[in-house]
C-alpha positions, 0 to 999 in steps of 0.5 A: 586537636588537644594540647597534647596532640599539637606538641606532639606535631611541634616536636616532630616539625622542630626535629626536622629544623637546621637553621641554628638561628630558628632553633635559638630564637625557639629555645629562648622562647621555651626559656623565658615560657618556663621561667614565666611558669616557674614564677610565684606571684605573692599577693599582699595579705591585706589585698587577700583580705580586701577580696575575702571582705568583699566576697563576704559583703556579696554573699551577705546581700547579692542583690548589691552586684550590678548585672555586666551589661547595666555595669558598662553603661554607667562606665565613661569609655 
């Protein structure tokens, strides 16, 4: 089912909702999701610089990237 579809089915469950704490609790949460959507994250130039360099390093020599799997085992969990 695509993402359309299931807030069509929410949209007619909460028109069916009375319980003024549920309603409340929902709309705090679409709230905060909208604010969460709304908000910019500012990256650094220099860190944008840092990932830029790096990506430059690897398109210079891709032989220096570690396969994942050969990766996790040199890493101490």
């Amino acid at each position: 089912m695509n993402i359309q579809a299931q807030k069509a089915i929410i949209i007619e469950q909460f028109k069916q909702v009375n319980d003024e704490k549920l309603i409340n609790a929902i709309k705090s949460m679409l709230d905060y999701a909208l604010g969460k959507e709304e908000q910019k994250i500012e990256i650094p130039e220099k860190d944008q610089n840092m990932v830029m360099e790096r990506f430059a390093k690897v398109r210079a020599n891709p032989d220096r990237l570690l396969d994942w799997e050969d990766a996790k085992k040199t890493l101490n969990f």
